[in-house]
Structures are given as C-alpha cells and as structure tokens.
N, C-alpha and C positions, 0 to 999 in steps of 0.2 A: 838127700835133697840139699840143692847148694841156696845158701841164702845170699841175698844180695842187699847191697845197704837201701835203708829206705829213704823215698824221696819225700818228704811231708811238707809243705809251702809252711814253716812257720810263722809268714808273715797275713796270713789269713788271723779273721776272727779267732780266739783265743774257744768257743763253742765246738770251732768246725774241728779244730785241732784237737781239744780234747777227745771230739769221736772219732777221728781218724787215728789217733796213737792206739786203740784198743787193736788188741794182735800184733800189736809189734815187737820186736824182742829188742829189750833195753839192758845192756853192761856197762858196770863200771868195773875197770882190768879184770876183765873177763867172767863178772860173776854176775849174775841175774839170769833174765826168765821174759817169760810172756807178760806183757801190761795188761792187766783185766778190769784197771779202775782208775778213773781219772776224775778230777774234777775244775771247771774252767773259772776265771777271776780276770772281769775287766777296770780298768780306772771310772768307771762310771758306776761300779757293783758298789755299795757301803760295804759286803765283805771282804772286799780286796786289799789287797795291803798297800796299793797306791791310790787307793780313794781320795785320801786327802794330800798326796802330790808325792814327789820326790824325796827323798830322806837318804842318809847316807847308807840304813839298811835295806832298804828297798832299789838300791841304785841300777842294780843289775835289770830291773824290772823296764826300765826306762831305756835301756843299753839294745844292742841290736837283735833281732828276734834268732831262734837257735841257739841259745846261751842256755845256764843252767841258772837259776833265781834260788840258794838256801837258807834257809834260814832255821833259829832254832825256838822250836816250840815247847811251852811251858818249862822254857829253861835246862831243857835234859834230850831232847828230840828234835835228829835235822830232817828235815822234809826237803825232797826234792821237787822243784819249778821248773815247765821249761818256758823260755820266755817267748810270747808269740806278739804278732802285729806289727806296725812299723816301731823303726827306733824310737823315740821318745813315746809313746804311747802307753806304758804301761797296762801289762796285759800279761797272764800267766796259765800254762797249765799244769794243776797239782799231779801228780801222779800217786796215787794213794795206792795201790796193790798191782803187785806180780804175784805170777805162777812160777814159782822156784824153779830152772830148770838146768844151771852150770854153775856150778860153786855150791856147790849144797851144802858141803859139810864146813865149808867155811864161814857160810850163815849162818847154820848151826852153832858152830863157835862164837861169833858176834854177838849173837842171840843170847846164846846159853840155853836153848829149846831145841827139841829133837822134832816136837812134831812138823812135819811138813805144810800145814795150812799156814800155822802159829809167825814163819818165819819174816812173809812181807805179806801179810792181810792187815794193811793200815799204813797210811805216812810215816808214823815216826818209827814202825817196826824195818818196814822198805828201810829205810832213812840208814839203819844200825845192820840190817841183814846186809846192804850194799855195800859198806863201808863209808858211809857220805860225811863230808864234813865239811866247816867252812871253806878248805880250802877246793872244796868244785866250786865257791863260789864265782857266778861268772864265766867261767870254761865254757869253750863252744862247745854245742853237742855232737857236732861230727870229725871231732878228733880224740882221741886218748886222753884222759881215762877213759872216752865215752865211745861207744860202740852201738848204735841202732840199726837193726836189719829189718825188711820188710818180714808183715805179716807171712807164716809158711802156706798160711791155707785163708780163705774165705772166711770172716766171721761174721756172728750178728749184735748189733749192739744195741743196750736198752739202755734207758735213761732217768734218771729222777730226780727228785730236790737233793740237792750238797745235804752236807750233813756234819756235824761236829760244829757248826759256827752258831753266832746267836744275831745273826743280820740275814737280811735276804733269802732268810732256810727256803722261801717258797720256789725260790728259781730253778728253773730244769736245768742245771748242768752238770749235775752228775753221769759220768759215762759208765759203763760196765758190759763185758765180757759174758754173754746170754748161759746162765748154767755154771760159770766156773764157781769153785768150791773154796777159791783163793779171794772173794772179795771180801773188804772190811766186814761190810754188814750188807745183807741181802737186799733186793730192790723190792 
C-alpha cells in the first residue's frame, strides 16, 4: 500500500487536530509509527503553556501553525507539540504515543527497553524513542526531519480528560486510537 502525505488544516482549533492526527503516521528521519494518543492545549486552557502569553520558551507556540513546539519536561524529557491555529494564537497539540512501527531497533537503543509497548507509550518516552530534541524546536512539520503520511486505513477515536497535568484535568481532550495497546494509560 502506497501512503501518501497527509493533508491536516493545522490551522483549525487545536481539539479538531488533536482528533484528526489519530492514524496518522508520524517520523522523525525515518523512525516512528502510528499516532494513537494525542492531547490538545489552547491559550485560553490554564494547562497550556501559553495561558499566560508569550515567553521565549513557548515562542514557537505563537509562530505559524505546522511547526513543531518542544519543550523539555521535569528537566530530563522532550515532548513533542505540533502547533495549530492561526499565527500568534497559541495553540498546541501534544502527541503523547505511537505504535512503533520503522526504526524499531533504534528506539530500542534510545530507550534502552526491548519491550515493544514500553518504547513511545507516553510523551517523554515518544520524546527519547524519536530522537527529539531542542533542536526540532520550531521546524515545520512537512519537511525533514519530519515526515507525516496519511492514516492507511479508517480508524475510530475515543476521548477523555488530559491527564498528567494538575489544571483543567476535567477537559475532553484527550484523543486515542480505539483498542490500541500503545497508549500511555487506557481510557
């Protein structure tokens, strides 16, 4: 089956985008897999990282949408953003898990974990299986390193509160990939 790159409007609400990037298959120089978990962050959300405005590390958030937004969490973890809406708007969506599915054994090594769930079930694992680091910060998403191709097949997507933060836990925007065995934590 030939894939083709995907078309995703990331200048739509940062909600719509988070459910549409489920089934999509996302690389950086060549290694990654299916996206089975996302979660959406706008400047209006108190969990967002541009709630309270502009900052030199949140810059990219504000920059034009299709970029990549990283940042590194609890000082040891880069998590990858992609940024949606219009320009200055600040708006983001997390990608918190793939389905391992080209570069495997090079994650494996990144990781230091053999098992196959283990290697991006979670942001900062994705973050370290990808190879991510400050330096995508910013980088559009439809040029090298970065590689997006459309979903291969049909999927179903379910939803539920974010999770891992301690602001706005109640909001639905968590996205996930119905059944797959790669998400952080179940819905």
């Amino acid at each position: 089956m030939e894939n083709t790159h995907v078309t995703i409007d990331f200048a739509a609400p940062s909600d719509q985008v988070a459910r549409q990037l489920i089934g999509t298959l996302l690389f950086v120089d060549g290694v990654g897999g299916r996206i089975v978990e996302t979660e959406a962050y706008d400047r209006d959300d108190p969990a967002s990282h541009t709630f309270n405005g502009q900052t030199p590390r949140n810059a990219a958030m504000f920059g034009p949408p299709g970029h990549a937004y990283v940042y590194l969490s609890y000082g040891m973890h880069w998590c990858l953003n992609f940024v949606c809406r219009e320009e200055g708007h600040g708006a983001g969506v997390l990608i918190r898990a793939i389905e391992p599915m080209t570069g495997i054994d090079i994650m494996r090594a990144r990781r230091g974990v053999q098992e196959l769930r283990q290697l991006c079930s979670g942001p900062g694992k994705l973050g370290q299986a990808l190879g991510i680091s400050r330096a995508h910060y910013g980088l559009a998403l439809d040029a090298p390193p970065f590689a997006l191709e459309a979903a291969p097949e049909a999927v179903t997507v379910v939803a539920g509160p974010r999770i891992g933060i301690s602001k706005a836990q109640e909001t639905v925007w968590r996205f996930g990939l119905q059944g797959s065995r790669f998400l952080s934590k179940p819905f």
